[in-house]
C-alpha positions in Angstrom: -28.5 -27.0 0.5 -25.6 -24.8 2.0 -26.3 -21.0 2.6 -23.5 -19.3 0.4 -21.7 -16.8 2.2 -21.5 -13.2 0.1 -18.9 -11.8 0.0 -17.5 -8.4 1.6 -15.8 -7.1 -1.5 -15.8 -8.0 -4.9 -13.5 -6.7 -7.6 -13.9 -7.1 -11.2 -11.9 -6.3 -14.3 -10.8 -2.9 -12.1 -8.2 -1.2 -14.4 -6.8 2.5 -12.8 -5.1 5.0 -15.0 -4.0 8.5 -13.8 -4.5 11.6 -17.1 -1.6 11.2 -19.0 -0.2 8.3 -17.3 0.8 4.9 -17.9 -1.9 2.2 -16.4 -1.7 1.6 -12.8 -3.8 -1.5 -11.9 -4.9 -4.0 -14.8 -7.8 -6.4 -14.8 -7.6 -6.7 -11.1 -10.4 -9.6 -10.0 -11.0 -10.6 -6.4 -13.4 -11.2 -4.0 -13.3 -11.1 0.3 -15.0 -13.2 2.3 -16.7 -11.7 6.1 -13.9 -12.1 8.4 -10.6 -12.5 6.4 -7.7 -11.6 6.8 -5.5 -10.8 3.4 -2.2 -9.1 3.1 -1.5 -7.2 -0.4 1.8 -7.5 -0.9 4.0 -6.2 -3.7 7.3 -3.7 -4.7 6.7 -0.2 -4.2 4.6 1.3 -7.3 2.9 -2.0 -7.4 -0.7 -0.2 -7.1 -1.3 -1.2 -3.7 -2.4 2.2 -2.3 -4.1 2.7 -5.9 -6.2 -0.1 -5.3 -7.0 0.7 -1.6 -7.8 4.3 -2.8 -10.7 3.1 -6.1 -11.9 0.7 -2.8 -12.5 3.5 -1.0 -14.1 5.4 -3.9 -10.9 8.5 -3.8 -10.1 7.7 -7.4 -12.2 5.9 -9.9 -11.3 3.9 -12.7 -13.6 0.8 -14.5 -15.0 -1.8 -13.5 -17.2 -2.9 -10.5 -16.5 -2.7 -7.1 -19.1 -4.2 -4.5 -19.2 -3.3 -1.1 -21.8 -5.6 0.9 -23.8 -6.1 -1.8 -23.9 -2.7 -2.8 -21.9 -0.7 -5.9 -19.9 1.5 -5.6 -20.9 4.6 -7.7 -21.5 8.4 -6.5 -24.7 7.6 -5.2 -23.8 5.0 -2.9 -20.7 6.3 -1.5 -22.3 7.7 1.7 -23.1 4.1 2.4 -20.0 2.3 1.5 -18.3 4.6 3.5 -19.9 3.6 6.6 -19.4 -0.3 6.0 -15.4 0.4 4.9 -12.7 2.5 6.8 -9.2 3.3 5.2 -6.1 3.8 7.5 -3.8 5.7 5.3 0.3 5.3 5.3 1.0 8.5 6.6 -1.8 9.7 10.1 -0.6 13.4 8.9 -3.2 12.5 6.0 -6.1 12.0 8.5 -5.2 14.4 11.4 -6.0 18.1 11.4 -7.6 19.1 13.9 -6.0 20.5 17.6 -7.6 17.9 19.5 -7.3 14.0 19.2 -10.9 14.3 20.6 -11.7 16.5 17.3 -10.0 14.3 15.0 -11.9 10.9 16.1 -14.7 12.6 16.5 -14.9 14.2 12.5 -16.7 11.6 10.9 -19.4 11.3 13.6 -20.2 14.7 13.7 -20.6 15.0 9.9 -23.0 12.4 10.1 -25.0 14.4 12.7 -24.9 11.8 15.4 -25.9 13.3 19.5 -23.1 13.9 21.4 -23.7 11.4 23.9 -23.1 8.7 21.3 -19.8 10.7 19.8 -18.4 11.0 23.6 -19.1 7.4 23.9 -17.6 6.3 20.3 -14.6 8.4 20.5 -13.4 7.1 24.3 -14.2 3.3 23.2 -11.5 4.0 19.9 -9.1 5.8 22.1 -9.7 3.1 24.2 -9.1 0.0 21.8 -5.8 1.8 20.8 -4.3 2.6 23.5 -4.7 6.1 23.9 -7.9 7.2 25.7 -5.1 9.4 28.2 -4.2 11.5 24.9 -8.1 12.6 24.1 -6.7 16.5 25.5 -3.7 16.1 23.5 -2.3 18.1 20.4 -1.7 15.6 17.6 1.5 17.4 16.6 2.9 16.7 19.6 2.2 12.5 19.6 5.0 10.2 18.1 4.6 8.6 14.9 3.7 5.5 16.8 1.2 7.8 18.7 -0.2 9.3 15.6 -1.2 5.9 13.7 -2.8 4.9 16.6 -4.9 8.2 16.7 -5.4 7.5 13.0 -7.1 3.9 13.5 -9.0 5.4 16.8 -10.5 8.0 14.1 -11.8 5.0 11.6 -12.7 2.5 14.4 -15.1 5.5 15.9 -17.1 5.2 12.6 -17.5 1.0 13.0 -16.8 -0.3 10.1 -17.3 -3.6 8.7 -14.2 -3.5 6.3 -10.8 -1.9 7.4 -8.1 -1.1 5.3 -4.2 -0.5 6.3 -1.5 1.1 4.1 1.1 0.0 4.8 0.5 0.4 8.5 4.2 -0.9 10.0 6.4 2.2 7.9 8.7 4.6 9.5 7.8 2.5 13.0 10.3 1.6 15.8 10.0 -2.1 17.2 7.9 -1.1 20.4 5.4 0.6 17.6 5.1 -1.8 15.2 4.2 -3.9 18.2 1.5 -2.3 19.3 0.4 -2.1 16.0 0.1 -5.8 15.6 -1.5 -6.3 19.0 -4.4 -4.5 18.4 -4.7 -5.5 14.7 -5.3 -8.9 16.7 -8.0 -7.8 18.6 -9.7 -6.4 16.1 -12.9 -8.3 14.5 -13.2 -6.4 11.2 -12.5 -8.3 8.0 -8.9 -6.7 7.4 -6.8 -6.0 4.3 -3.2 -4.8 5.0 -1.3 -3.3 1.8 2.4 -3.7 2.6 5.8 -5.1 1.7 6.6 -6.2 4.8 6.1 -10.4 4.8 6.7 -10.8 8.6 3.4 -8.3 9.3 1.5 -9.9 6.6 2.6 -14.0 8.4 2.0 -12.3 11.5 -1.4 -11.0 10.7 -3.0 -13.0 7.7 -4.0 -16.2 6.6 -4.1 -14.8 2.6 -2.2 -13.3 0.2 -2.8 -11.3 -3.0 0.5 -10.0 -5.2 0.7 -7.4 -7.0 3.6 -6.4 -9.1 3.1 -3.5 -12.0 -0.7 -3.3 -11.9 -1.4 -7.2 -12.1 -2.2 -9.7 -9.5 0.2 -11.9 -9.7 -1.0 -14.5 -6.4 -4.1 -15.0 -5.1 -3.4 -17.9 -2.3 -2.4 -19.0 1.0 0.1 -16.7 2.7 2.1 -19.8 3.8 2.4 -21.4 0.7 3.7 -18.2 -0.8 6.7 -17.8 1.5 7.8 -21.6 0.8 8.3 -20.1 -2.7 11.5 -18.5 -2.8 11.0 -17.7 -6.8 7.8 -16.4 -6.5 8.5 -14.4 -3.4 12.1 -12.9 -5.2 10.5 -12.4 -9.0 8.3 -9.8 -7.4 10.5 -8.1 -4.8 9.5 -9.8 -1.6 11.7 -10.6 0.9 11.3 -14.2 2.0 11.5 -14.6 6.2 
């Protein structure tokens, strides 16, 4: 008999309202295998930074999420943290401190590891991204460009299992996005990249879930999505 393979995530029957709000995600059900790549595409207000944010445990709604085999509820968050990183849209959301050394470094030192070990984990980041040269520097000072980079540094220093991108490409110039995708590449992680942007997602992932007001829509093969002009247009993808 085969060993079945469990998954990474598993969603079920997740529906996300804000106080006073209409619903933002509805009966959302998926699951993510170790290792694969999946592109959330859909319009803007789709819920795709909703759904990345009750993944991460920021906002709760019902349900059951399962991280590695393991709830997520208040308990276990400590532990779900450490197995899944989050990239958010904008690195001003993740950097605040004076020193990119400080701001790789956070997480680490909240979890009380020896310095030798942070020193080590924060160069190897800087390192996979590109900018181990910037460790010194002021974060206000870096490009955009400079600042996501920074950004993934400060979630790769924690070695996750999972990562999560927000729409990782936005407000990039060409040389940026780029570098972007390169190290994405080199990255082992299973990956989920929330954007609107079809030429990342062919670029980057084999899979691809649509959303479009709250629901998904797709769950397939990227490819065979953008053979379907309809599908692609009905929900406010642009085919390439």
């Amino acid at each position: 008999m085969e060993n079945k393979i469990s998954p990474m995530i598993e969603i079920r029957s997740l529906n996300f309202a804000y106080p006073d709000a209409p619903r933002i995600l509805t009966d959302i059900n998926f699951s993510v295998l170790p290792g694969e790549r999946i592109a959330i595409a859909g319009p803007n207000g789709a819920g795709k930074t909703t759904l990345f944010l009750n993944m991460t445990g920021l906002v709760q709604g019902t349900g059951e999420i399962v991280v590695k085999g393991v709830r997520l509820e208040k308990h276990a968050m400590p532990s779900i943290r450490r197995s899944m990183g989050m990239v958010f849209q904008s690195p001003d959301d993740q950097l605040f401190s004076t020193r990119v050394y400080d701001d790789v470094a956070y997480g680490l030192v909240y979890q009380g590891m020896e310095k030798e070990e942070i020193d080590h984990r924060v160069q190897r980041a800087l390192a996979d991204v590109g900018m181990l040269d910037s460790i010194q520097a002021v974060p206000y000072h870096l490009s955009l460009g400079q600042k996501k980079r920074v950004a993934i540094a400060s979630v790769l220093s924690m070695q996750p299992d999972i990562l999560l991108f927000d729409e990782p490409t936005m407000g990039l110039d060409a040389r940026a996005q780029k570098q972007f995708i390169q190290i994405a590449k080199n990255l082992s992680q299973t990956i989920l990249v929330a954007t609107h942007d079809m030429r990342l997602a062919a670029t980057l992932c084999s899979r691809l879930l649509i959303l479009d007001e709250g629901r998904l829509v797709y769950d397939g093969p990227l490819q065979g999505a953008l053979q379907d002009a309809h599908l692609l247009e009905k929900h406010g993808l642009e085919r390439i």
